[in-house]
C-alpha positions as a LaTeX table, in Angstrom:
\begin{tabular}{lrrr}
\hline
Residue & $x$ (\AA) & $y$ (\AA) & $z$ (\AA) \\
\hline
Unk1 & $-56.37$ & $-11.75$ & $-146.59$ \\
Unk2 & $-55.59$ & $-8.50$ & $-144.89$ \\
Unk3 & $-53.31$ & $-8.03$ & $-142.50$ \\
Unk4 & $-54.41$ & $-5.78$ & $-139.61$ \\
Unk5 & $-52.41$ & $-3.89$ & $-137.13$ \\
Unk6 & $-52.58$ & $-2.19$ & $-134.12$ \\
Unk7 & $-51.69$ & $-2.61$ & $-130.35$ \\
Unk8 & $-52.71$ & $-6.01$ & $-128.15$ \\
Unk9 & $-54.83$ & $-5.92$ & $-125.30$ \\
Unk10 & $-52.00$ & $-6.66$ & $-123.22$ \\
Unk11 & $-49.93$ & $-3.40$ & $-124.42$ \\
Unk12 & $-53.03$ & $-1.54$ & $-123.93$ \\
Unk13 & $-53.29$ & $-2.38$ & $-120.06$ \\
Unk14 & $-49.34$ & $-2.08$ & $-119.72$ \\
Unk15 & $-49.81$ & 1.77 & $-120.88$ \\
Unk16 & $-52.66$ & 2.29 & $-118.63$ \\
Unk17 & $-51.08$ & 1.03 & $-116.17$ \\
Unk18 & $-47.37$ & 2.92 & $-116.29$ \\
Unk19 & $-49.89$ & 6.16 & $-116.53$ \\
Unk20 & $-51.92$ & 4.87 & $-113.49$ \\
Unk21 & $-48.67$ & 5.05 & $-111.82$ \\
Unk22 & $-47.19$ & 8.35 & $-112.91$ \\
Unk23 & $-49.84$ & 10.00 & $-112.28$ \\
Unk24 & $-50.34$ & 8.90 & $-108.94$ \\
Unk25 & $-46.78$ & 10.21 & $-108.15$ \\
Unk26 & $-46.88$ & 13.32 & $-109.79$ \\
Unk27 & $-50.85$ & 14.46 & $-108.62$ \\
Unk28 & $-49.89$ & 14.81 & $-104.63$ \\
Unk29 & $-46.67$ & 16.74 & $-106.08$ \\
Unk30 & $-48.63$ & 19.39 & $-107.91$ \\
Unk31 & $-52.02$ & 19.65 & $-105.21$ \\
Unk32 & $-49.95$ & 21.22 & $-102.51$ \\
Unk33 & $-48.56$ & 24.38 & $-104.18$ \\
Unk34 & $-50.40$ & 26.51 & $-101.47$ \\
Unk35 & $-47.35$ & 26.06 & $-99.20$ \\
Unk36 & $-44.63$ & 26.84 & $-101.85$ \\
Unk37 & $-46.11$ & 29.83 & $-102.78$ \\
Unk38 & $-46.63$ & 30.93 & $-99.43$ \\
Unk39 & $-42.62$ & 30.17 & $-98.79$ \\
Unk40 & $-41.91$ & 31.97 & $-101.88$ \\
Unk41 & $-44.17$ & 35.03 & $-100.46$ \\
Unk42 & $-42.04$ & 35.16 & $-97.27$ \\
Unk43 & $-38.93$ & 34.88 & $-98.91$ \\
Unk44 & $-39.76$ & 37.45 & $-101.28$ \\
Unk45 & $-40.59$ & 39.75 & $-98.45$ \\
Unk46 & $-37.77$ & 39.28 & $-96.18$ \\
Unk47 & $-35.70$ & 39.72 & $-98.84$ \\
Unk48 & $-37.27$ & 43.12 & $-99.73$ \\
Unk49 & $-36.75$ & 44.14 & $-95.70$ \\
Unk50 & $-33.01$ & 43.12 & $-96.29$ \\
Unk51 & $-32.37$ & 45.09 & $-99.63$ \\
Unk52 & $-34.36$ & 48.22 & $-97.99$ \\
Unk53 & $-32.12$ & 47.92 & $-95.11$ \\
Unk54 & $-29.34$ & 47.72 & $-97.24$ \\
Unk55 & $-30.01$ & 50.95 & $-99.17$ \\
Unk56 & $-31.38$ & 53.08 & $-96.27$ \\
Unk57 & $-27.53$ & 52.11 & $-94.50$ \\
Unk58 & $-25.89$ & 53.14 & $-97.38$ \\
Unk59 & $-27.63$ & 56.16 & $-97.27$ \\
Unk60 & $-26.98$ & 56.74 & $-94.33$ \\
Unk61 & $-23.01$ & 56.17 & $-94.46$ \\
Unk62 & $-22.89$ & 58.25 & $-97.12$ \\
Unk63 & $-23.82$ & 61.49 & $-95.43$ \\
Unk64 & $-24.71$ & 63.27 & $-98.33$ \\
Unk65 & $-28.81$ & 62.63 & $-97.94$ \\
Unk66 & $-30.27$ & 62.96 & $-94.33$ \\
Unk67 & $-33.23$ & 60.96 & $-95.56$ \\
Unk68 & $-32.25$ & 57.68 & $-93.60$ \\
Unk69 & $-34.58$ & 56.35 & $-91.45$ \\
Unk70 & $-33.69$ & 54.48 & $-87.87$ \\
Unk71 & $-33.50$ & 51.00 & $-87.90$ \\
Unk72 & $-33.29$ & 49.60 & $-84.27$ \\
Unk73 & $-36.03$ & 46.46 & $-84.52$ \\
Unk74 & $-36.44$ & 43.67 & $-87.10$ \\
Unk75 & $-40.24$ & 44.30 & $-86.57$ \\
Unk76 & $-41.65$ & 46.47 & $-89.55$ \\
Unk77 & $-44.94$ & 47.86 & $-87.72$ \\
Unk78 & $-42.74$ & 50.08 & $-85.20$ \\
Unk79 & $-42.30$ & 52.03 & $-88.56$ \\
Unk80 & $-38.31$ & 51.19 & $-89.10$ \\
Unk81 & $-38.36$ & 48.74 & $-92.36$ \\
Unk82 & $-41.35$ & 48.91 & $-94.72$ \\
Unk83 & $-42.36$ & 52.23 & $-93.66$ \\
Unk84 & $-43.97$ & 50.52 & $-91.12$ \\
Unk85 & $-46.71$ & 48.02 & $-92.49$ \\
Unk86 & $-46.05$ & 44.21 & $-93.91$ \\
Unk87 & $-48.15$ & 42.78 & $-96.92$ \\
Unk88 & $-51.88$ & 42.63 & $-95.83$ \\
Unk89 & $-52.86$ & 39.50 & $-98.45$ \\
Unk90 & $-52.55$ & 36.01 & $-97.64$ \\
Unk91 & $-51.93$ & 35.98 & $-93.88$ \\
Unk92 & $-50.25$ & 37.77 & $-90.73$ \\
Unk93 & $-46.43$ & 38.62 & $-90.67$ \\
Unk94 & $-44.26$ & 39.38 & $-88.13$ \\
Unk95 & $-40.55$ & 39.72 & $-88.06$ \\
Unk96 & $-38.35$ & 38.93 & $-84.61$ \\
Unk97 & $-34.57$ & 38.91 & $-84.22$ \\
Unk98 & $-32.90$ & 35.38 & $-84.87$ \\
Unk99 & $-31.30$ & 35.05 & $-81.77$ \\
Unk100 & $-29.62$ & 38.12 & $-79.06$ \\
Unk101 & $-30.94$ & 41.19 & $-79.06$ \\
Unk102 & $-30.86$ & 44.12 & $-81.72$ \\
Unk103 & $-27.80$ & 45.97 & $-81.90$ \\
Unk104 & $-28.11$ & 49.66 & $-83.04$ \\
Unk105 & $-24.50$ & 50.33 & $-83.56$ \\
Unk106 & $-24.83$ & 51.98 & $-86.87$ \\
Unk107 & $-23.78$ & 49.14 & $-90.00$ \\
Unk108 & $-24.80$ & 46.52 & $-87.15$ \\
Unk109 & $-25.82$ & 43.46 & $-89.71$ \\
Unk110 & $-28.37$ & 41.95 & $-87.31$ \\
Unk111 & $-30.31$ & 38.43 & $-87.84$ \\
Unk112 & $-33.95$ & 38.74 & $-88.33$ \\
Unk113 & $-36.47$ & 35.77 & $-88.79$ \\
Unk114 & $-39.91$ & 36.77 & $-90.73$ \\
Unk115 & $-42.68$ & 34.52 & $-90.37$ \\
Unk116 & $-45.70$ & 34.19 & $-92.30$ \\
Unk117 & $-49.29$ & 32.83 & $-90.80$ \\
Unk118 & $-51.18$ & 31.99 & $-93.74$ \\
Unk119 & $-55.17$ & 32.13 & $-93.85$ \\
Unk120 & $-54.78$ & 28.28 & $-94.25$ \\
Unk121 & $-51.80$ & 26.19 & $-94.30$ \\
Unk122 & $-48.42$ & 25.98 & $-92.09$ \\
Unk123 & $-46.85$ & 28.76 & $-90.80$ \\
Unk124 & $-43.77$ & 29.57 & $-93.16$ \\
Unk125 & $-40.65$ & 31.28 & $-92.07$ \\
Unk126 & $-37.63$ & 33.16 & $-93.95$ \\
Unk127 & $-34.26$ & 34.68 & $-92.75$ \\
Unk128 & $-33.07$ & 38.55 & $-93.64$ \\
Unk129 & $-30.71$ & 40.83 & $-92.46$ \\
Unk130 & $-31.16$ & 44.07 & $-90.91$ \\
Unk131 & $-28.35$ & 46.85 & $-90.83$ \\
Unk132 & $-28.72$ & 48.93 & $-87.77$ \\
Unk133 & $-29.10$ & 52.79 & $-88.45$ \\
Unk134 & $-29.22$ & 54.90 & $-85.46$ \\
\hline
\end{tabular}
């Protein structure tokens, strides 16, 4: 007589099962990835305000280029940071100062807050600094 093999009906449902499982932990995980990519989009564009601050005050201190351009706002659209205009795609951004007021002293790091309402979603917000050029 032959002997057969293979897996018992009982194994079966236990695999079924553990998968049942898994996957209803990991599905709800991997739905939502609207509202990481929209945090990633604000944190990649408040860190592009702070790096273009950055560079535009070191232009500035170093005296040698008079191609600086004023930086007395955290807002972009009075046409300071980002030559004046924020990513058009995915929703409407606007930039405020974290707390106080701006301070134009030149090499003034100042707190900014960007925040980011999506087309659909929660509103998403990201931190970047903003170095005062007079």
């Amino acid at each position: 007589m032959k002997q057969q093999r293979g897996f018992t009906l009982i194994e079966l449902v236990m695999v079924i099962v553990i998968l049942g499982i898994l996957a209803a932990v990991a599905i709800p995980r991997f739905v939502d990835l609207r509202a990481d990519a929209n945090q990633a989009a604000v944190q990649g564009v408040a860190g592009g305000l702070a790096s273009g601050a950055a560079i535009n005050y070191a232009i500035y201190a170093s005296g040698r280029i008079t191609e600086d351009v004023t930086v007395d706002s955290c807002d972009a659209t009075k046409g300071t940071l980002l030559g004046g205009a924020y990513p058009t795609s995915g929703g409407t951004y606007s930039a405020a100062m974290g707390t106080g007021t701006f301070v134009t002293t030149a090499g003034s790091a100042n707190a900014c807050v960007l925040q980011l309402v999506p087309t659909s979603g929660s509103t998403v917000t990201a931190s970047f600094t903003a170095i005062a050029v007079p």
